[in-house]
N, C-alpha and C positions, 0 to 999 in steps of 0.2 A: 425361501429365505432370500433377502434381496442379496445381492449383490455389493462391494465396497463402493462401485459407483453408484450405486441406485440408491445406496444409505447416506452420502454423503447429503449434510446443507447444501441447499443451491446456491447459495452465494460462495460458499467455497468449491463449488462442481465447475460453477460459470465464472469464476476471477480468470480475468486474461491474463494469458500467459507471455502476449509479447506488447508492445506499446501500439502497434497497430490496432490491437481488440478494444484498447481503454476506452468505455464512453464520455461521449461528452469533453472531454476536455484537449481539445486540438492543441491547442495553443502550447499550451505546456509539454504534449508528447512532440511537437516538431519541433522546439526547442532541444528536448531532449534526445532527438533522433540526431542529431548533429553532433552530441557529443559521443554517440554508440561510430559512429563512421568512422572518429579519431580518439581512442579509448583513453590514450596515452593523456591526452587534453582533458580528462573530466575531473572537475574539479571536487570536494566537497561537497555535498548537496542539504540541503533543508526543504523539506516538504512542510511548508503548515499551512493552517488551516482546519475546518468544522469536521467532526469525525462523518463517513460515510461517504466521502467524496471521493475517496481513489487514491489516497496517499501510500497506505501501506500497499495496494495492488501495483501503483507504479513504483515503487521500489521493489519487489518482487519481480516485476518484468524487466526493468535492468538488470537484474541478475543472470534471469533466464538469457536473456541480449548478451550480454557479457560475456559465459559460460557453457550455455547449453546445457545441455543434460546431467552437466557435472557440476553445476550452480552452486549446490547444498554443501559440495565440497569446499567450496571457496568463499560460504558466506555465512560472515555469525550475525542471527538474529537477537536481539535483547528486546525485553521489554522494562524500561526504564522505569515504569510506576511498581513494578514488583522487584526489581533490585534499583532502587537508587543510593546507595553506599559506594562511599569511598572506595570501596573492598574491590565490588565488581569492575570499577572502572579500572583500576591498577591490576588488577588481577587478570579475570577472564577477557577484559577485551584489549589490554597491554600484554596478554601471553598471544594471544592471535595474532595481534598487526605486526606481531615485531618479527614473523615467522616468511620470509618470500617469496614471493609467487612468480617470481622472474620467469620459471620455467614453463610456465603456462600460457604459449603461443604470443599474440600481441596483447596481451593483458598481463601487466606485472605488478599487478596489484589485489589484496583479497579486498573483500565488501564487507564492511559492516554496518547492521541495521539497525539503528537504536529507537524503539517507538516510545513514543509518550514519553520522550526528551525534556519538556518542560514539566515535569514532576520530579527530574531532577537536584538534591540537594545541590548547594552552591559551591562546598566542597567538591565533589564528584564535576559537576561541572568546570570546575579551575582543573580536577585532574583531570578530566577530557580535552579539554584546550592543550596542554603540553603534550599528552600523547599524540593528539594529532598533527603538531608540528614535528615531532621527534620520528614519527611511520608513515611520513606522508609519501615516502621511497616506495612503501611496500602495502599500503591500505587505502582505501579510500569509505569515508563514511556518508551515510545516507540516515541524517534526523529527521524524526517525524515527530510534530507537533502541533497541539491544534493552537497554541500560541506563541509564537517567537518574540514576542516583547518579554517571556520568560524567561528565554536562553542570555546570558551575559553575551555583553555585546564582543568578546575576542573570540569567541566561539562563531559568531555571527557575520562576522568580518573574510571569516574563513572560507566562507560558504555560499554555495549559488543558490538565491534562495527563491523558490516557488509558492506561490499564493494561492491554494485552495478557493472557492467561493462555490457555492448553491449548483448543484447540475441544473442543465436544461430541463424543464418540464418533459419536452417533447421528445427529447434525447432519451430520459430514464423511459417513459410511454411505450417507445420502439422498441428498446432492450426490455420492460417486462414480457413484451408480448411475444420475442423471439423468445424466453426462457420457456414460456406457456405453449408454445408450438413443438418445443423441442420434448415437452414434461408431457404431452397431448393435454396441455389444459385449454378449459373453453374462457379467456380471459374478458369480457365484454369490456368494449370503450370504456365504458363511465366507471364501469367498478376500476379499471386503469387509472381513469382522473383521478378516483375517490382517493387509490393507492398512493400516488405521486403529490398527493396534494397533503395527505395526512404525512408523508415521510419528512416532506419539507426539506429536500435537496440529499436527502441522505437516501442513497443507492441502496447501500447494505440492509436498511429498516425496511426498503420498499418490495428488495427481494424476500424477506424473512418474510415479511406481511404475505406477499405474494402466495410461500409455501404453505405458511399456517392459514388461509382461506381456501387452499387447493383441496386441503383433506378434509373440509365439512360438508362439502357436496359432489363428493366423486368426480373432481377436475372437472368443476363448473364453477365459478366465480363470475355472482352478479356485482351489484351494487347493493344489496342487502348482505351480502354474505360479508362482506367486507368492514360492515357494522357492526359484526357479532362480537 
């Protein structure tokens, strides 16, 4: 019987846990490493951008960064396309923020996650704007979206916003072939291009592909296998 590690997906076995692991995208985690130095300083966030890029994993890692091991204590995740109602926004995540976390070392504020932000109704949106001005004391929010020209622009205004775009070829390349090292898979160069080339910048599609190729030839992965 495997094991819960050995059952897990590989894209959620291998999601980095801190911002130093994130591939590919320097630029954005050294921006965001400056705001982990001075916690008290970090503003609102918006992550958008094409899905499979590392948006929800870098909000994930600030968390971890933040909190450590007691992350989950401190942080509501939503996912905005399966509750976007007025309800939710006034409810579950206005009963959260308004709760303080003063007492929790240099961090005096919870985290909250809202993914797929722009499926957001426009009411729910207008009531996430006032909440966020009204708990800014005691919350701080991280939206993910793959597009911000969705969110109204006082939402917008609020918010430090980062630009997702296509991973590096060669960047996703190196990270499949460490997941294949670590899984004893035999990952060959090309059947790698084939992978990264067929994902078209999404990480998350390249590691699934990855897994489901690994089980049709007993952790052998050519450039045929990769076609099937």
């Amino acid at each position: 019987m495997a094991t819960n590690e050995e059952a897990l997906m590989w894209v959620e076995k291998y999601r980095p846990k801190t911002l130093d692991e994130v591939v590919g995208l320097k630029d954005i985690t050294e921006s965001l490493k400056a705001f982990m130095k001075k916690p008290k300083t970090m503003p609102h966030l918006m992550l958008a951008g094409i899905p499979g890029t590392g948006k929800t994993t870098i909000a994930l890692a600030i968390a971890h960064e933040l909190y450590g091991a007691n992350w989950r204590n401190f942080t509501l995740e939503l996912n905005a396309s399966d509750e976007r109602g007025i309800d939710t926004v006034r409810d579950r995540i206005k009963d959260f923020s308004r709760y303080s976390r003063s007492g929790f070392g240099n961090i005096p504020f919870a985290l909250i996650i809202l993914d797929e932000c722009d499926q957001m109704t426009g009411p729910a949106q207008t009531a996430l704007r006032r909440i966020m001005e009204t708990s800014s004391r005691t919350s701080r929010f991280i939206l993910i979206c793959n597009q911000s020209s969705k969110i109204i622009e006082p939402i917008q205004s609020r918010c430090a916003i980062f630009r997702f775009s296509r991973l590096d070829k060669q960047a996703m390349k190196d990270h499949l072939q460490c997941i294949a090292k670590k899984e004893n898979v035999t990952l060959l160069p090309e059947a790698a291009d084939k992978i990264v080339d067929y994902s078209e910048g999404d990480l998350r599609h390249a590691i699934n592909a990855l897994q489901t190729a690994s089980a049709y030839k007993e952790n052998y992965v050519d450039e045929k296998t990769v076609s099937l």
